[in-house]
C-alpha positions in Angstrom: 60.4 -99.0 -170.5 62.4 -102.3 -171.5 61.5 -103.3 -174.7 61.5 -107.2 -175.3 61.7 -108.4 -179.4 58.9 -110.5 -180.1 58.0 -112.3 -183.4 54.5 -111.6 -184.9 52.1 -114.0 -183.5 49.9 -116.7 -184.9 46.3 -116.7 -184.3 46.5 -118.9 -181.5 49.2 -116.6 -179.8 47.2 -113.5 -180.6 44.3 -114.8 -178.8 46.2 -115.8 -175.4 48.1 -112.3 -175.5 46.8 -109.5 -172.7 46.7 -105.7 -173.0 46.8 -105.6 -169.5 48.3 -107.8 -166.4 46.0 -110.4 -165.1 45.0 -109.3 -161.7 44.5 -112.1 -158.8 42.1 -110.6 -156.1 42.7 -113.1 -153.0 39.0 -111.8 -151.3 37.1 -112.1 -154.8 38.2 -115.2 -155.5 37.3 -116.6 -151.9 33.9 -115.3 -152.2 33.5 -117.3 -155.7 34.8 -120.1 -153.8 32.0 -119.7 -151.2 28.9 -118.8 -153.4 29.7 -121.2 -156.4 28.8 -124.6 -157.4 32.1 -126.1 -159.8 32.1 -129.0 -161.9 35.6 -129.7 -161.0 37.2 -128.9 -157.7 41.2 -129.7 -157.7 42.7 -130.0 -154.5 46.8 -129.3 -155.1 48.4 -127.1 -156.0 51.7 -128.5 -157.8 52.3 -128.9 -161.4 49.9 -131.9 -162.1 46.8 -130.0 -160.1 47.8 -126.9 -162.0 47.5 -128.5 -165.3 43.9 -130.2 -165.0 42.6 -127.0 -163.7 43.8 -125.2 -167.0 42.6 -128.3 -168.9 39.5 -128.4 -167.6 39.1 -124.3 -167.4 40.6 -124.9 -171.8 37.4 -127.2 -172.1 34.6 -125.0 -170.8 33.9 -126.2 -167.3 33.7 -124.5 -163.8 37.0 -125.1 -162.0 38.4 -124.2 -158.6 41.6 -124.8 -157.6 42.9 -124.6 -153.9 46.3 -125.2 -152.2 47.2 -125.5 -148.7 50.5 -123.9 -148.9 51.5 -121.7 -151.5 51.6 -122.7 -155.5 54.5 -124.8 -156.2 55.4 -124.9 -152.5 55.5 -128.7 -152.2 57.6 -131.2 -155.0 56.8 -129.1 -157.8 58.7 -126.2 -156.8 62.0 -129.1 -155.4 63.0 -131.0 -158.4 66.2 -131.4 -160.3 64.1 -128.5 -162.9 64.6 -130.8 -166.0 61.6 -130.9 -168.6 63.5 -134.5 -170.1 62.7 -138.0 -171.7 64.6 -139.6 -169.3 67.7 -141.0 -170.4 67.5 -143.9 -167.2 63.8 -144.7 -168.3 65.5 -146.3 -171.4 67.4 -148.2 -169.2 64.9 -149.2 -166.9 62.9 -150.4 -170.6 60.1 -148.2 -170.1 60.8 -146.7 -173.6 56.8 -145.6 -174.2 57.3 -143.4 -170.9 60.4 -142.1 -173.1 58.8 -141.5 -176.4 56.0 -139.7 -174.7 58.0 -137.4 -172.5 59.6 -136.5 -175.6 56.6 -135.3 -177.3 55.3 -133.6 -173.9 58.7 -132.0 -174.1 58.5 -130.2 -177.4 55.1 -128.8 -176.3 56.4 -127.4 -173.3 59.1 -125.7 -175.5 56.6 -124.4 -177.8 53.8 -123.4 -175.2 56.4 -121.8 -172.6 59.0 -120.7 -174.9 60.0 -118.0 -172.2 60.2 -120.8 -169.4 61.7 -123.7 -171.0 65.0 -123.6 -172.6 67.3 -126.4 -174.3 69.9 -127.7 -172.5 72.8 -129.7 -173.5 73.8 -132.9 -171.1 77.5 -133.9 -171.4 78.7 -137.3 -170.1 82.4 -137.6 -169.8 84.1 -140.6 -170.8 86.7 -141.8 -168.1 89.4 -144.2 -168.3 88.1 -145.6 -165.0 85.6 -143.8 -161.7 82.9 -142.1 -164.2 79.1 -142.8 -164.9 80.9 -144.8 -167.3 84.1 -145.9 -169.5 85.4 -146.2 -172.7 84.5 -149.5 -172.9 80.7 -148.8 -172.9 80.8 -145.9 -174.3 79.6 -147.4 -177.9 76.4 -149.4 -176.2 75.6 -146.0 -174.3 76.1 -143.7 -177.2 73.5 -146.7 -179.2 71.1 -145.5 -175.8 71.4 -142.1 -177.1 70.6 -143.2 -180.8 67.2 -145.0 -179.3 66.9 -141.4 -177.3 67.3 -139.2 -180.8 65.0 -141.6 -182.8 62.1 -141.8 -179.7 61.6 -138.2 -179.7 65.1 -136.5 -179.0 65.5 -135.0 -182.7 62.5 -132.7 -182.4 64.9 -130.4 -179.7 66.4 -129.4 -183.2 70.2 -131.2 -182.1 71.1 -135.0 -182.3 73.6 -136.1 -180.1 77.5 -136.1 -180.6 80.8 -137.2 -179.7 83.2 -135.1 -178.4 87.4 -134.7 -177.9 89.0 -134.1 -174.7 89.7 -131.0 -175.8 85.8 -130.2 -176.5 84.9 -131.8 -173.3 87.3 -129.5 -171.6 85.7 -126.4 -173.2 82.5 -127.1 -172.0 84.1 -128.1 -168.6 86.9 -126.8 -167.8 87.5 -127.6 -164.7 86.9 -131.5 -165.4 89.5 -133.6 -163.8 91.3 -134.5 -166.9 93.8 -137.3 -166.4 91.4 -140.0 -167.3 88.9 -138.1 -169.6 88.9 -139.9 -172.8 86.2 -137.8 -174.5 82.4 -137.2 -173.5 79.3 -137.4 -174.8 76.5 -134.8 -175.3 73.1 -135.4 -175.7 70.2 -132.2 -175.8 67.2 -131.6 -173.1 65.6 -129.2 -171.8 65.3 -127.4 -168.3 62.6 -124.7 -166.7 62.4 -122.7 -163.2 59.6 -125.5 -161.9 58.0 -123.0 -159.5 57.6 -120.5 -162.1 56.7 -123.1 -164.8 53.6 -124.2 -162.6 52.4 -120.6 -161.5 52.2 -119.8 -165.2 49.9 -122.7 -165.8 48.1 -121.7 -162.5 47.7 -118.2 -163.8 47.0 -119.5 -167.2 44.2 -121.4 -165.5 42.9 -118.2 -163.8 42.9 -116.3 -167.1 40.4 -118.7 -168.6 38.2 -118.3 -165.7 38.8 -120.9 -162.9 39.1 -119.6 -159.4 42.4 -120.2 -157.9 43.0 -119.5 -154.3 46.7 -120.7 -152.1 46.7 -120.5 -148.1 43.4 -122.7 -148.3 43.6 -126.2 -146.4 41.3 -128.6 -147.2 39.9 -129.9 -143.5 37.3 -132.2 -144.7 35.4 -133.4 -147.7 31.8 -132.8 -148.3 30.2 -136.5 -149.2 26.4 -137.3 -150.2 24.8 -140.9 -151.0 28.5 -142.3 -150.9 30.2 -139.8 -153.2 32.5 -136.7 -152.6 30.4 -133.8 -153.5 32.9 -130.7 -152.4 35.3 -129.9 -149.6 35.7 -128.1 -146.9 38.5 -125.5 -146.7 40.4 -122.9 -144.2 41.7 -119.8 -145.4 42.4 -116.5 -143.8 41.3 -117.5 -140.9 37.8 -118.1 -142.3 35.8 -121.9 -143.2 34.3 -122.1 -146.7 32.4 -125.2 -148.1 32.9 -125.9 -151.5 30.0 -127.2 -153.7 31.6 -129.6 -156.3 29.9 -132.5 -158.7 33.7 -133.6 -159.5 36.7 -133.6 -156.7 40.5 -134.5 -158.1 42.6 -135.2 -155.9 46.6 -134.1 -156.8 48.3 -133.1 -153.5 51.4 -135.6 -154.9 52.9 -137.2 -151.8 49.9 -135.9 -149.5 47.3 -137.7 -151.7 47.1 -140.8 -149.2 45.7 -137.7 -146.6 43.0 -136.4 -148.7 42.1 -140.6 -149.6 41.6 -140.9 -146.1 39.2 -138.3 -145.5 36.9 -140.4 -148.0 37.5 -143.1 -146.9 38.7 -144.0 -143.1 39.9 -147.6 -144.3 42.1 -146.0 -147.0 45.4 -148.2 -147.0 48.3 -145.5 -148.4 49.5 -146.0 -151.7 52.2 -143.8 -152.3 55.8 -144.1 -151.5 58.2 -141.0 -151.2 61.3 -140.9 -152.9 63.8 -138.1 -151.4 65.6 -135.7 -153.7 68.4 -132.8 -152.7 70.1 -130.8 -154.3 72.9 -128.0 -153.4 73.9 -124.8 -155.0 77.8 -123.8 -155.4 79.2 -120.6 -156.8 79.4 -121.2 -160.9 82.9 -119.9 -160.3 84.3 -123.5 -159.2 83.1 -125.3 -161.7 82.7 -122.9 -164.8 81.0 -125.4 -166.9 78.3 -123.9 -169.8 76.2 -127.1 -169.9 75.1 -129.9 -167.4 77.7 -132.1 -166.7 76.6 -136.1 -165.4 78.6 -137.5 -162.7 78.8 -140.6 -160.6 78.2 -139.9 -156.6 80.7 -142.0 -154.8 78.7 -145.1 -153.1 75.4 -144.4 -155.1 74.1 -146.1 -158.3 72.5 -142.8 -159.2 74.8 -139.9 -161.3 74.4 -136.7 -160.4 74.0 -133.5 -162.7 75.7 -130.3 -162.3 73.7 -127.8 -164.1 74.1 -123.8 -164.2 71.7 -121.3 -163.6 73.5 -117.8 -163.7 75.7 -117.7 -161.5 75.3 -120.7 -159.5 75.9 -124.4 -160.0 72.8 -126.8 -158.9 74.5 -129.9 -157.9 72.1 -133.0 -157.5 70.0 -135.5 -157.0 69.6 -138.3 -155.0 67.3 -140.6 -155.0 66.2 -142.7 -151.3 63.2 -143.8 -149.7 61.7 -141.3 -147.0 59.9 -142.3 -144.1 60.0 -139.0 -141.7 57.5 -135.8 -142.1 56.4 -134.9 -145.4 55.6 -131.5 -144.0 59.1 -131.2 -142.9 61.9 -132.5 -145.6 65.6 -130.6 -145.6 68.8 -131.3 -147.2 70.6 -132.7 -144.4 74.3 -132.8 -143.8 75.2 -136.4 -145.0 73.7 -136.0 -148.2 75.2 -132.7 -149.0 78.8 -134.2 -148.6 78.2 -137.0 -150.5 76.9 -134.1 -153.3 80.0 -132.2 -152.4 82.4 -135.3 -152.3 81.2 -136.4 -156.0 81.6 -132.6 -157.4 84.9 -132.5 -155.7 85.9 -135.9 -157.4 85.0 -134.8 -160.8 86.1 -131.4 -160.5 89.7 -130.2 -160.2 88.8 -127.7 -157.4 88.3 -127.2 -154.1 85.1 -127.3 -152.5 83.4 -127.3 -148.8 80.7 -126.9 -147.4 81.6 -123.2 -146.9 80.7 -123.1 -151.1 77.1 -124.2 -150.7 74.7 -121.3 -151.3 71.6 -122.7 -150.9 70.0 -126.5 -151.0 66.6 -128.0 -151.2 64.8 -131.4 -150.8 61.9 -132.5 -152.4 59.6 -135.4 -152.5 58.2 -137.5 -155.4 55.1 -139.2 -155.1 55.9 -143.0 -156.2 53.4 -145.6 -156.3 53.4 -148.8 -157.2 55.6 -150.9 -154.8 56.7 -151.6 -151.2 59.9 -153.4 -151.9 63.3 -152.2 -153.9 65.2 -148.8 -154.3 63.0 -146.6 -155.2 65.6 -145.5 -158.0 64.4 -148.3 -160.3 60.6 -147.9 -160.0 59.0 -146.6 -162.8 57.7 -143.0 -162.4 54.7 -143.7 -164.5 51.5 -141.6 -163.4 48.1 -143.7 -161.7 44.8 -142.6 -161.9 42.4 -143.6 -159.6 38.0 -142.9 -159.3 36.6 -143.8 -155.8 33.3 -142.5 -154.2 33.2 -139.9 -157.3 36.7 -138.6 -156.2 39.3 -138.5 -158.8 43.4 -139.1 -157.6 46.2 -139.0 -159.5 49.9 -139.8 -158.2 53.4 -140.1 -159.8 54.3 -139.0 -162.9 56.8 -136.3 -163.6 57.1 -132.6 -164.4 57.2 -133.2 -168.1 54.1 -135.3 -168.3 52.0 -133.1 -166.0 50.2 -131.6 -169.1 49.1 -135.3 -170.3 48.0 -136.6 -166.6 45.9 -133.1 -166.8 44.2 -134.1 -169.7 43.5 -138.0 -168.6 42.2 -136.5 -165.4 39.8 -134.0 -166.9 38.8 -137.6 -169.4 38.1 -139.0 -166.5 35.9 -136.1 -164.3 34.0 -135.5 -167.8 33.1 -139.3 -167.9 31.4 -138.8 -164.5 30.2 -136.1 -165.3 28.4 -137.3 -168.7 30.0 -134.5 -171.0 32.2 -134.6 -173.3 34.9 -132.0 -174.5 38.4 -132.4 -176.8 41.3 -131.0 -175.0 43.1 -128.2 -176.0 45.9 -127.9 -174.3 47.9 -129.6 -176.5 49.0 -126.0 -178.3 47.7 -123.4 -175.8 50.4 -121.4 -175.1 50.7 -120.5 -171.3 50.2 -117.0 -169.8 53.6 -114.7 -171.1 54.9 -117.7 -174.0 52.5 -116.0 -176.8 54.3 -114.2 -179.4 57.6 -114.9 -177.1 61.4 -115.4 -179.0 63.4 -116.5 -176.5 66.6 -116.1 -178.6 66.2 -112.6 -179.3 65.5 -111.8 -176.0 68.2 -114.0 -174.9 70.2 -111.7 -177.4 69.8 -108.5 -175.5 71.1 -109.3 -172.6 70.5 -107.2 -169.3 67.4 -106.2 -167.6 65.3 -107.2 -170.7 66.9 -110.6 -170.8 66.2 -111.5 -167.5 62.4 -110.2 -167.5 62.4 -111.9 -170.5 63.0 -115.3 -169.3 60.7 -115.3 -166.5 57.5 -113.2 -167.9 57.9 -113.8 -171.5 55.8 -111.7 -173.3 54.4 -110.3 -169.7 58.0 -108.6 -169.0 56.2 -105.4 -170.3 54.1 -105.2 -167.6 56.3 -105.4 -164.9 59.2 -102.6 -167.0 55.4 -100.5 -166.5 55.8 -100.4 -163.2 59.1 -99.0 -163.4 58.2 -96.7 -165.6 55.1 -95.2 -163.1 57.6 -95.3 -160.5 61.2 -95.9 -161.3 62.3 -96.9 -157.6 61.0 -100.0 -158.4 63.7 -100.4 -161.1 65.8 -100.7 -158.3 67.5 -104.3 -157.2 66.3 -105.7 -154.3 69.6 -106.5 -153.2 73.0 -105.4 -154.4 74.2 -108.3 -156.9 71.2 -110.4 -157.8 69.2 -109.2 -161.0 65.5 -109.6 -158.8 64.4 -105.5 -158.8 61.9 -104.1 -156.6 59.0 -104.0 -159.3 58.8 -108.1 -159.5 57.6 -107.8 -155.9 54.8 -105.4 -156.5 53.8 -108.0 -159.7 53.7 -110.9 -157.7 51.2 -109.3 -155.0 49.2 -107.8 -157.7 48.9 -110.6 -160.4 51.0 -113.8 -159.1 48.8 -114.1 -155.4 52.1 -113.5 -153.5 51.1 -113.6 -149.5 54.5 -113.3 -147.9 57.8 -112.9 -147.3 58.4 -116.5 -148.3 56.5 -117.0 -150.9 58.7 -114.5 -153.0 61.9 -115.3 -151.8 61.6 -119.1 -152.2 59.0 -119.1 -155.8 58.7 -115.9 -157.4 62.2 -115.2 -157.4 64.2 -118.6 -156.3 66.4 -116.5 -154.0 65.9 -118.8 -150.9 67.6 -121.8 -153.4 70.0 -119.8 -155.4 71.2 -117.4 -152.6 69.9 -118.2 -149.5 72.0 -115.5 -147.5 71.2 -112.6 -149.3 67.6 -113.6 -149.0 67.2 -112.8 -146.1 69.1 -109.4 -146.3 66.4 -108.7 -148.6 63.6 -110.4 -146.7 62.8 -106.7 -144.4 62.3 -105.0 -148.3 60.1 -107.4 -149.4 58.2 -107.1 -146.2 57.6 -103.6 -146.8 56.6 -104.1 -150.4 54.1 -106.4 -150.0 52.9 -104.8 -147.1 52.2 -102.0 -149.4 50.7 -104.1 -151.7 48.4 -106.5 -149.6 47.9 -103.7 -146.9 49.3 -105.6 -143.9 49.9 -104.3 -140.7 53.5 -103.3 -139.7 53.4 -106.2 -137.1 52.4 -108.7 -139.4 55.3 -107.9 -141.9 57.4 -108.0 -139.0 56.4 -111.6 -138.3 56.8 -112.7 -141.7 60.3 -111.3 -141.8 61.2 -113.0 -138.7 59.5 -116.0 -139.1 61.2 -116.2 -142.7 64.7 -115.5 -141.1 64.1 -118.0 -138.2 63.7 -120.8 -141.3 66.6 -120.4 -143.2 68.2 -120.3 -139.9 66.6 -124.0 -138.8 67.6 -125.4 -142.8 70.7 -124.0 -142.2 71.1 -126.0 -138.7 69.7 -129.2 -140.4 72.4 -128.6 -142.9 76.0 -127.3 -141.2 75.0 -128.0 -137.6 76.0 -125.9 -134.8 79.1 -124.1 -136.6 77.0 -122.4 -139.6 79.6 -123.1 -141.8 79.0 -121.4 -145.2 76.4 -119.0 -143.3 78.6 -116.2 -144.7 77.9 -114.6 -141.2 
């Protein structure tokens, strides 16, 4: 069995720690749906609907939570995976934003110790073509002072100055004939899509009912207010009895309004994200390094994740599908044409492993980039139906908590939150270093089960086949499969490629090399027919092939085929 260190825990942690795996049972959890009355029903499944069903499951009530998709599957599984103050927020004023997104930070750290790490930002300083030049560099390194004393110092690092020579040991493929020096400042980063199926799960463990693949078709009004929804799931209707309904499907929320109301005017703006993935073999670089994107007022981050480089974001208004949002092939050369800029080596689109797009839900005006409006959250009450929109990752545990305020006010109860220090499913008892420390298998359990790694080296251990990888040269192994069908509410082929394990985005190719294993795994696991794991495989292979389209066009270049 691998054996993870852990440091003894405090009562909190010794509380939230399980002797056995949280099980997930898709068919019980659609009966409860069907045959119970909830205080809260949250539609959404992102990070922000995640968190008010574990606040509101922390405080005592009835919860359900329901997704259309699969957990994460929308914005919260897309982003730039920063849990951050927000350096431009600062810049923008908005220094409350700041200060709280610190604090928000720390708990993150504390709660998810296994899923949030510290990462350190370095901006070089250029003679001239960087984010920006000596000449600034004092009134930006005074931003970072304003960043340390909001709330940056509790990360445990302030930040510093540093040679050319330091730069270029953090980075050492920086183009180097104008670097005068750099600047690095300390955040944090987390795997988003496993970040909110913890807090899902954590949810779950406290007793809400969480169900994905279940599409809300219609809401369930009397005497003016919502009183439950109707949903669709495995090919079945259920009607869901509710006295409070929140609304948090992010950029879909305008959708769910308008069911309530048919004279609902939208409200929230999408702002476009992508990223692309490059081999970390180009760029070498041991933190996240800031550059400008030629043509764009936005810098771009370059951060690592094993053994890939995520290269993004940008930051433009969206007006097509939201059902239907790629990379596309413009935006991955600009990304490519500002790495290739910064970097002294070569790059094409030939290096791009993977990409993805996301959407954030902005409210709050019609007119301007959306890169300079503010990303503070909105909560809304009509008709007894609670909405919340924009926000950010790292302040999806405090929208949770003003959400559940508001459901208990109309409700008439009241109930502290505690989700402040409750540690999420795995963190309990969790050290990150020393499990960092022991490299290997354990290490990279480790860091995405925390104190839960045990149970899936159990697996192994009843049948060591599972040990196995699931593909020659990625870390994933066979048993993580079984672990998500039995205790993460894995469906498909797709919904452990792209969340449970972030193949899709980190290695898009060999995903679907190991797409026809997975299939037979979960088919094992889930009992699905032979045809219908054949459909998922080939349904799964026919959309990487269509983002890869969008992406290199006709000629597949970097299809590795």
């Amino acid at each position: 069995m691998f054996t993870l260190p852990s440091r003894r825990p405090n009562a909190v942690a010794a509380r939230a720690t399980l002797s056995a795996p949280l099980r997930l049972d898709r068919r019980t959890a659609l009966t409860d749906l069907e045959t119970g009355t909830f205080d809260v029903l949250v539609i959404g499944g992102g990070v922000t609907g995640a968190y008010t069903a574990l606040d509101a499951a922390s405080r005592g009530l009835k919860v359900a939570l329901v997704e259309r998709d699969d957990f994460a599957s929308g914005t919260s599984s897309k982003s730039s995976k920063m849990v951050h103050g927000g350096l431009r927020y600062i810049e923008q004023g908005n220094l409350d934003l700041v200060r709280h997104s610190l604090l928000e930070r720390q708990r993150f750290r504390r709660n998810a110790p296994h899923l949030v790490q510290r990462l350190p930002f370095l901006f070089p300083i250029l003679a001239k073509d960087g984010v920006f030049d000596a000449r600034i560099a004092k009134a930006f390194e005074s931003l970072l002072w304003t960043y340390d004393l909001a709330g940056g110092w509790r990360i445990g690092k302030l930040h510093q100055r540093l040679t050319v020579d330091e730069v270029l040991a953090h980075a050492p493929t920086l183009r180097a004939e104008n670097l005068k020096g750099g600047l690095m400042y300390y955040d944090s980063r987390a795997d988003d899509a496993r970040l909110t199926l913890a807090i899902v799960r954590s949810a779950a463990r406290l007793g809400a009912v969480v169900v994905n693949g279940a599409e809300v078709t219609g809401l369930r009004t009397a005497g003016g207010r919502v009183t439950g929804a109707t949903v669709q799931a495995d090919g079945e209707q259920i009607d869901i009895r509710a006295r409070v309904v929140v609304n948090a499907t992010g950029v879909w929320a305008d959708r769910v309004e308008g069911m309530a109301d048919s004279g609902h005017q939208p409200q929230v703006r999408p702002a476009k994200g992508v990223h692309i993935v490059l081999p970390w073999s180009k760029i070498r670089n041991d933190c996240t390094v800031t550059v400008p994107i030629p043509g764009r007022a936005r810098r771009a981050t370059c951060t690592r994740w094993g053994d890939v480089v995520v290269v993004g974001t940008t930051d433009t208004d969206y007006t097509g599908s939201t059902d239907d949002v790629h990379c596309t092939r413009e935006e991955m050369d600009f990304l490519l044409e500002g790495a290739q800029i910064a970097f002294d080596t070569k790059l094409d689109a030939s290096d791009v492993l993977g990409s993805y797009a996301g959407l954030r839900p902005l409210v709050g005006g019609k007119e301007g980039a959306t890169l300079d409006m503010r990303r503070d959250h909105h909560i809304t009450v009509s008709a007894g139906m609670v909405t919340v929109t924009g926000g950010k990752l790292t302040t999806s545990r405090h929208m949770g908590e003003l959400v559940v305020d508001k459901a208990l006010g109309l409700l008439g109860r009241k109930a502290k939150c505690r989700t402040k220090n409750l540690p999420l499913i795995g963190g309990a008892g969790y050290d990150a270093e020393a499990t960092a420390a022991t490299g290997g298998v354990a290490a990279h359990l480790g860091g995405r089960y925390g104190t839960e790694a045990r149970f899936v080296s159990a697996l192994v251990d009843e049948n060591p086949a599972l040990g196995e990888p699931l593909i020659e040269g990625q870390p994933f192994l066979k048993a993580e499969v079984v672990f998500a069908a039995r205790s993460e509410m894995a469906r498909s082929v797709d919904d452990v490629l792209s969340r449970r394990t972030r193949l899709r985005l980190f290695a898009r190719d060999a995903s679907v090399e190991a797409a026809p294993l997975v299939g037979d795994l979960l088919g094992a696991e889930l009992g699905l027919s032979p045809e219908t794991v054949a459909a998922q495989v080939e349904q799964y292979r026919a959309d990487v092939a269509r983002e890869k389209s969008i992406l290199f066009g006709d000629n597949l270049l970097g299809a590795n085929a």
